[in-house]
C-alpha atoms as one frame of an Amber mdcrd trajectory, in Angstrom:
protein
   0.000   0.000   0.000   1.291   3.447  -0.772   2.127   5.854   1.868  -0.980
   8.368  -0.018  -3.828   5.566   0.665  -2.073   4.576   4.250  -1.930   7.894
   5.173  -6.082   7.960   5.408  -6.679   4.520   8.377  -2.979   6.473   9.851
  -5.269   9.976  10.518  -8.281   7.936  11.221  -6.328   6.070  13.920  -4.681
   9.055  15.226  -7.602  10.767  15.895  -9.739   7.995  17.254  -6.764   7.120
  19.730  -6.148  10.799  20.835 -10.034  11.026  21.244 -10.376   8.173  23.291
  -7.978   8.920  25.515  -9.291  12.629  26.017 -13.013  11.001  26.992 -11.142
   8.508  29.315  -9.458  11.473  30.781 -12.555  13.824  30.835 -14.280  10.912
  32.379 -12.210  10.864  35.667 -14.128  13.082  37.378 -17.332  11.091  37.423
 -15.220   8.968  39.542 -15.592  11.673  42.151 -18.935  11.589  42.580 -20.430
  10.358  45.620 -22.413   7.666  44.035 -18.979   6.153  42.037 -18.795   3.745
  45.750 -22.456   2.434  45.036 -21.032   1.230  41.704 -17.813   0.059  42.306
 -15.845  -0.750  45.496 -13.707   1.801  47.255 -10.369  -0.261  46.173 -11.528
  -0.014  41.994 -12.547   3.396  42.513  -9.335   4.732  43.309  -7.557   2.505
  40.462  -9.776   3.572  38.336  -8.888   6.667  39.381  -5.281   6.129  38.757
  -5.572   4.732  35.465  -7.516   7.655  34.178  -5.776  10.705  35.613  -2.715
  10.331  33.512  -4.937  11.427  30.635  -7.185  14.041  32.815  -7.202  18.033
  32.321  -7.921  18.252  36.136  -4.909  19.013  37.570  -4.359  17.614  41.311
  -5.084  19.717  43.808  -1.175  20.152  45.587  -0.733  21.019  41.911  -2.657
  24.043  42.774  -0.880  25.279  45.904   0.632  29.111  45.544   3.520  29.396
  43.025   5.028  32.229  45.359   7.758  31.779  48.616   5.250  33.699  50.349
   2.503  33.025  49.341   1.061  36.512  48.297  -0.392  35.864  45.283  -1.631
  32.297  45.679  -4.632  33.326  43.577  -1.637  34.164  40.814   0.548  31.083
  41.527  -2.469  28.879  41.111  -3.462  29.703  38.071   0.619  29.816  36.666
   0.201  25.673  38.170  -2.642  25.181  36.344  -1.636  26.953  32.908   1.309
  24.398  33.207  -0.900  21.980  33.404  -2.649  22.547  30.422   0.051  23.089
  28.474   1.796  19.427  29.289  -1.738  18.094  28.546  -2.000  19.454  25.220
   1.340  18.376  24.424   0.421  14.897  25.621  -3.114  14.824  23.510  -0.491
  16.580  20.508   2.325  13.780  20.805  -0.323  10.828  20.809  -1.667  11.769
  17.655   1.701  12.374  15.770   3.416   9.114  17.500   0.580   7.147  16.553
   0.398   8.393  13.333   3.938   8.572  12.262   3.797   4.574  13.522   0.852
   3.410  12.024   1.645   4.778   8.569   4.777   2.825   8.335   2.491  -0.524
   9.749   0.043   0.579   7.199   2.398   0.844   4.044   5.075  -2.204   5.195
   1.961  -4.692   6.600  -0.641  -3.674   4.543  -3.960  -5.412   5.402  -4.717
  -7.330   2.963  -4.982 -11.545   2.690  -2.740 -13.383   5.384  -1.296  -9.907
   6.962  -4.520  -8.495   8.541  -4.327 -10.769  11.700   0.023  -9.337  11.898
  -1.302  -5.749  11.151  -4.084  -5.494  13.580  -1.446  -6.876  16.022   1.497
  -3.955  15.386  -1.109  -1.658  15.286  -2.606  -2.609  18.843   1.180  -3.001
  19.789   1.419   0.698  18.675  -1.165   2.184  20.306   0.243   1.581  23.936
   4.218   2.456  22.286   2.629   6.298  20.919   1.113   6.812  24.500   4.370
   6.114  26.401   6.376   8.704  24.796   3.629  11.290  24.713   3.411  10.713
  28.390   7.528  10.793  28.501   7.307  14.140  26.031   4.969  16.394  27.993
   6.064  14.847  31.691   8.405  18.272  32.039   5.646  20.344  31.566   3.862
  18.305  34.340   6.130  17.874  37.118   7.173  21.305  37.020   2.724  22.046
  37.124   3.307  20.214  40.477   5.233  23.006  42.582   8.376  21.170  43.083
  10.146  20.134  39.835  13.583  20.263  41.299  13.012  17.862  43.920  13.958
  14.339  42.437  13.324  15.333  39.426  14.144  11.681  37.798  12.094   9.527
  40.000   9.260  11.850  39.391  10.305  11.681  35.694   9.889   7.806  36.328
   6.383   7.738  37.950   4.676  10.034  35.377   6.336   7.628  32.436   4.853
   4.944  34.400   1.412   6.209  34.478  -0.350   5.334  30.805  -1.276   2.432
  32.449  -4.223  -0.274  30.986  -6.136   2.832  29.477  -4.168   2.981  26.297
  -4.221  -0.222  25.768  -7.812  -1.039  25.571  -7.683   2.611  23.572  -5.074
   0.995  21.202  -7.492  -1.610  20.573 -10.256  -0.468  19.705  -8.278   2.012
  17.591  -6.626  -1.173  15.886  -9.882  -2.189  15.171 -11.543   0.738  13.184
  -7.654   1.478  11.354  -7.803  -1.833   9.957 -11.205  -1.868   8.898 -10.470
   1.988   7.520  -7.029   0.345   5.556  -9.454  -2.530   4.163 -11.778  -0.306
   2.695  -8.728   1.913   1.105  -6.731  -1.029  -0.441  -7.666  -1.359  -4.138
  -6.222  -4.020  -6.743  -7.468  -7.293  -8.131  -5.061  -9.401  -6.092  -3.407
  -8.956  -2.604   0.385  -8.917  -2.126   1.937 -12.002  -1.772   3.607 -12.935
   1.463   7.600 -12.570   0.858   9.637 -15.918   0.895  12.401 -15.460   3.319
  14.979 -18.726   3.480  14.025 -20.486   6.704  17.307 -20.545   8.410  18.144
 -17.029   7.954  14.334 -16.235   9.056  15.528 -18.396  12.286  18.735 -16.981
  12.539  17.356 -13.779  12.561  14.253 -14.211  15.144  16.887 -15.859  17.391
  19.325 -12.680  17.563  16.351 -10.733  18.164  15.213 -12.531  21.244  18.761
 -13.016  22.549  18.316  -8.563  22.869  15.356  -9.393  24.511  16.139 -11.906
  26.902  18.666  -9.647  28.112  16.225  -7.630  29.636  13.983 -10.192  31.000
  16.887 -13.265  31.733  19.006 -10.697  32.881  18.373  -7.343  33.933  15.157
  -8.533  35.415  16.879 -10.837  37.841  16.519  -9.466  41.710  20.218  -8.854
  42.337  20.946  -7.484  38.668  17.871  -4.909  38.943  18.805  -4.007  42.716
  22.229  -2.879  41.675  20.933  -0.929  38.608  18.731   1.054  40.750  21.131
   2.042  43.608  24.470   1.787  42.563  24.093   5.372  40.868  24.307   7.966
  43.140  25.488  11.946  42.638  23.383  15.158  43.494  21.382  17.626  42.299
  19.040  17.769  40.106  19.978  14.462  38.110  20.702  12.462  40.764  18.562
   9.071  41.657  18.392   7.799  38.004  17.284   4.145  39.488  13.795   4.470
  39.266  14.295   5.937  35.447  16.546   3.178  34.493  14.258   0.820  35.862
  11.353   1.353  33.795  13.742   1.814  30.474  15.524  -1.015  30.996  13.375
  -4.022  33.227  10.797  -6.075  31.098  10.025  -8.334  34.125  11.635  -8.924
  38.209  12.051 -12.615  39.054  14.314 -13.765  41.671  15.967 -17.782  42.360
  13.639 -20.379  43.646  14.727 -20.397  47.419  12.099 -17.424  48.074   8.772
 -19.680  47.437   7.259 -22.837  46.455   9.611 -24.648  42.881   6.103 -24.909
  41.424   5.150 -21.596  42.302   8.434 -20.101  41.035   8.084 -22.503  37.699
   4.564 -21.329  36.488   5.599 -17.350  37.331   8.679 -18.382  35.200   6.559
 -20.028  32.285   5.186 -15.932  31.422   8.915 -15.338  30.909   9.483 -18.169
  28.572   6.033 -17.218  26.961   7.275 -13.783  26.113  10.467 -14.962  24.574
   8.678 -17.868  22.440   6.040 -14.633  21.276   9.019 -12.529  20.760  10.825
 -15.145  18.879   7.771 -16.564  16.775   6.777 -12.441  15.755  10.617 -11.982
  14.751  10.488 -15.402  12.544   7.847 -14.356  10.594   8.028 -10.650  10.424
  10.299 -10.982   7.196   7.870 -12.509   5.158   4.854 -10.162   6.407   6.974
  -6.944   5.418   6.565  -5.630   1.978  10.556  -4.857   2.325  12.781  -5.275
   4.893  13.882  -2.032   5.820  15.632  -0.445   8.817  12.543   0.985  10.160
  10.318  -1.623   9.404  12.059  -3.774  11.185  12.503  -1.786  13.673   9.221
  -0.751  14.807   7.765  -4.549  13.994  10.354  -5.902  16.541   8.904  -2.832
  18.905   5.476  -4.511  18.267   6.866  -7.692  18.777   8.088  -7.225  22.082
   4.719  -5.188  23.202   2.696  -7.947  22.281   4.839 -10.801  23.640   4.797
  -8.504  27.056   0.935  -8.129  26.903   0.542 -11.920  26.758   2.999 -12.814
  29.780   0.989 -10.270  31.341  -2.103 -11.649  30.390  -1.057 -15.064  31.838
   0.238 -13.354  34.885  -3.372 -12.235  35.552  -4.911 -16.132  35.211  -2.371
 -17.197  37.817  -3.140 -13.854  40.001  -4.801 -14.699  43.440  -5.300 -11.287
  44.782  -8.477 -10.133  42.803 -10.773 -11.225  45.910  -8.982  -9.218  48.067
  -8.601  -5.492  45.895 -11.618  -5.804  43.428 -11.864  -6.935  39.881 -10.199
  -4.160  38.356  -7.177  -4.543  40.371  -6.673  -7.607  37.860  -5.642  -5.422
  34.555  -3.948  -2.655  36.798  -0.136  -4.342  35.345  -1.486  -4.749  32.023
   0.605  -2.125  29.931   3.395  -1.793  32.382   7.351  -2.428  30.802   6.491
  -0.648  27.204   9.196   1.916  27.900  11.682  -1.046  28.270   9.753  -3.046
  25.321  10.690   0.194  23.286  14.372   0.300  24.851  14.873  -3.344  23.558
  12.666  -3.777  20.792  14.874  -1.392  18.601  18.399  -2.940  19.076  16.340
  -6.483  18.715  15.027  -5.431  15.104  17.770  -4.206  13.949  19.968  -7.029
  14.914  17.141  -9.104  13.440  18.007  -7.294  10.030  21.727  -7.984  10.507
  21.550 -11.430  10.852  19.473 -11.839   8.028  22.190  -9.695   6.074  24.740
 -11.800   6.996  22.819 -15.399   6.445  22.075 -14.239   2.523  18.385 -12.967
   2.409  18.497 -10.388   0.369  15.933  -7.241   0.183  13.622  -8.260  -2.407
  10.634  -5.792  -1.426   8.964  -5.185  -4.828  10.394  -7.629  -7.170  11.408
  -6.126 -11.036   8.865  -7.411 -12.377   5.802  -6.093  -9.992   2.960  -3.839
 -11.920   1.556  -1.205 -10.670  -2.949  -1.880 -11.069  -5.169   0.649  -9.655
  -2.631   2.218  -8.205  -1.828  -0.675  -5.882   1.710  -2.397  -6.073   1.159
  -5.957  -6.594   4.578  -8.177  -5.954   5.424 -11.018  -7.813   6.363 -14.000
  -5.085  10.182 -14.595  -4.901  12.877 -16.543  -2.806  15.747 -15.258  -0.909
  19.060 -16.335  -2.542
């Protein structure tokens, strides 16, 4: 698909996202309400409440508390607090729509949605939707700790929390936004025939996948182990304003925590362990076949499909953490999605290196970048590609 038709389901997305996650947002404050209890519990109340404020115009109110040493203006410092706050949210709202955008029209035109690639292309774009809302959070989080009064106190841990804080609400967004962009891209694709699925030689396609999750198990083997993520977060130390990066390192570079088997039950320890091994077997399956699903196997491409990748292998171990999660009798129902979304910054962090080292390795074993073959016609104004082997 050419970037001209992609570029329509990309806007379409964009704007349904970024709308979305303004009504989820504008919808926080129904939570305040005194009948909100009668509906839900206390405990899903206030996560509710957390999930939502991260995308809420109504700034907190310590947020609101005089800007002055004095306080003799508070009415003036208050509303300086509060124009801060607006500003970091339209940034936020701004950045969601461009990230997702920018993202899903290189999906789009790479994985276009036609026969066989639909299921891979609803998948990067759901993948997506969480990715743009993480760095729209991480763009406009300046503008929003310094709303808060006290910017220059640990500035990087409170750079950590607010990256922290998309939470599940962008990815049930991304969703639904997957949905309607695919079914948008469906209706725009025009041509007799779909693209053919690229034929990528099976070892290099393995090779490739393989050095991909090896990136990725770094994180989660790794980084993630107790002692390993312990000494990441305090062996850096230093003052002012920069100081304490743990908490930022942690979120950019941890994809899990798991510790030895001495601390609980070997079964116990096993079937928390199995969500690991499922991420790396998603991780490894996505990277496999993302060379044939791609229209050509660019930098980028790869790139943000190994992003994906990783996303939606880290919503699945996440998804099987919640089966095996025993605590939803005791903090409510909607305690039981509060990790779902958590780790995209470090997804992102490793999902890069992965892709590109996917594209390496498939370099080096002899695929070469067929993309449009020679002999592909252009009908309609769609590209159709002739079917071809790697050499």
């Amino acid at each position: 698909m050419t970037y001209r038709r992609a570029a329509i389901p990309a806007l379409t997305g964009g704007l349904l996202i970024t709308l979305l996650l303004w009504w989820a947002g504008a919808s926080e404050q129904a939570l305040h309400l005194r009948g909100a209890t009668s509906v839900f519990d206390v405990q899903s109340v206030i996560e509710l409440r957390r999930w939502l404020a991260p995308w809420s115009y109504d700034p907190l109110t310590e947020s609101l508390s005089d800007g002055t040493a004095g306080g003799d203006t508070p009415v003036t410092g208050s509303a300086r607090y509060a124009d801060l706050h607006n500003t970091a949210m339209q940034i936020r709202f701004v950045a969601v729509f461009v990230f997702f955008l920018a993202g899903a029209l290189l999906i789009i035109h790479r994985i276009p949605p036609t026969r066989r690639r639909t299921p891979a292309t609803l998948l990067a774009l759901w993948a997506w939707g969480p990715v743009a809302a993480t760095l729209a959070v991480t763009i406009s989080a300046p503008w929003l700790i310094a709303s808060g009064g006290h910017g220059s106190y640990r500035a990087l841990p409170q750079l950590a929390s607010v990256i922290a804080s998309s939470g599940p609400v962008a990815v049930f967004a991304g969703l639904l936004t997957a949905l309607l962009t695919v079914l948008v891209a469906r209706l725009t694709t025009t041509g007799p025939e779909p693209l053919p699925l690229r034929s990528v030689p099976p070892r290099a396609a393995r090779l490739a996948a393989s050095a991909g999750t090896v990136v990725v198990a770094l994180s989660v083997v790794v980084l993630s182990y107790q002692s390993v993520a312990a000494r990441i977060q305090t062996s850096f130390g230093g003052g002012g304003l920069l100081s304490e990066p743990g908490d930022l390192l942690r979120q950019w570079l941890l994809l899990g925590a798991w510790t030895g088997p001495a601390t609980g039950q070997l079964g116990d320890w096993l079937l928390y362990r199995a969500a690991d091994v499922l991420l790396l077997a998603v991780v490894w399956w996505s990277l496999r076949l993302l060379p044939g699903l791609l229209t050509r196997t660019t930098a980028p491409a790869m790139a943000v499909g190994a992003v994906c990748a990783t996303v939606c292998a880290l919503l699945a171990s996440q998804v099987l953490h919640m089966a095996i999660d025993d605590t939803v009798g005791v903090w409510g129902p909607v305690y039981l999605f509060s990790k779902l979304g958590s780790g995209i910054p470090a997804a992102l962090t490793f999902g890069v290196p992965a892709g590109l080292a996917a594209l390496l390795t498939l370099r080096l074993a002899g695929a070469r970048d067929t993309g449009e073959s020679p002999g592909a016609t252009a009908t309609g104004g769609a590209v159709q590609a002739a079917p071809h082997s790697g050499s």
